[in-house]
N, C-alpha and C positions, 0 to 999 in steps of 0.2 A: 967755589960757590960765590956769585954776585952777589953783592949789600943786598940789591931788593928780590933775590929768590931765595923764595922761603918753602920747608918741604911741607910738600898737600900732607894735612890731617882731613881722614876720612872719619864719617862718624853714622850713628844708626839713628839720630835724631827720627827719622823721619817714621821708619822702621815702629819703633818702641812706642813715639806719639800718636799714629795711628791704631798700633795694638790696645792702646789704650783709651781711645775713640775720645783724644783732644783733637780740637783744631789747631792750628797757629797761633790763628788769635788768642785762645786759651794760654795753652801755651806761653806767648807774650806775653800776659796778662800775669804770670802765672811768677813769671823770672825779673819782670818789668822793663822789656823792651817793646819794640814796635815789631807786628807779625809778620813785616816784611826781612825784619834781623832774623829769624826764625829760618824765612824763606833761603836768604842767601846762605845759612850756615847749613842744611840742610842740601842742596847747592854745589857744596863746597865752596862757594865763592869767597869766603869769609871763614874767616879762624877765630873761633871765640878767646878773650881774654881768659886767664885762668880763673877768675872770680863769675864771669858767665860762665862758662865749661862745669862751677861748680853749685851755682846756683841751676841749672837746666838740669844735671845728676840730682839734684834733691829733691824739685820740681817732678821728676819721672820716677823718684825713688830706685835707683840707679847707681852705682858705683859711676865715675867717671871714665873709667878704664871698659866697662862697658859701653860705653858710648860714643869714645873720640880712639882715634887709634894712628899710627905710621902708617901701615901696612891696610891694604881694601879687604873690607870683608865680602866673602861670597854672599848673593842672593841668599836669602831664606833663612841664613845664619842667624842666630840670637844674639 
């Protein structure tokens, strides 16, 4: 494995925040980032630090392990 390849963490962010009819910006607002950090991890473009990962779990009242994962969760999954 290369320095700069790093393995995708998939996550339900987006899944869970809508079930729970936050926006983004909420959201941000919510973990104290900009709604656009929301957008990319969401994305997957971005890998959250482990203190965001556990601040956005708290935020959604959420285990972590719920939320970020190795391996892609199917559609529709919880």
């Amino acid at each position: 494995m290369s320095r700069n390849s790093e393995e995708p963490v998939f996550n339900q962010i987006e899944q869970i925040r809508t079930a729970q009819g936050l926006s983004r910006q909420e959201l941000a607002d919510l973990v104290g980032v900009h709604y656009q950090t929301i957008g990319y991890l969401e994305r997957g473009e971005y890998s959250p630090s482990l203190v965001l990962a556990l601040r956005i779990a708290k935020a959604l009242k959420r285990e972590v392990a719920e939320l970020f994962s190795l391996t892609e969760q199917k559609k529709g999954k919880k």
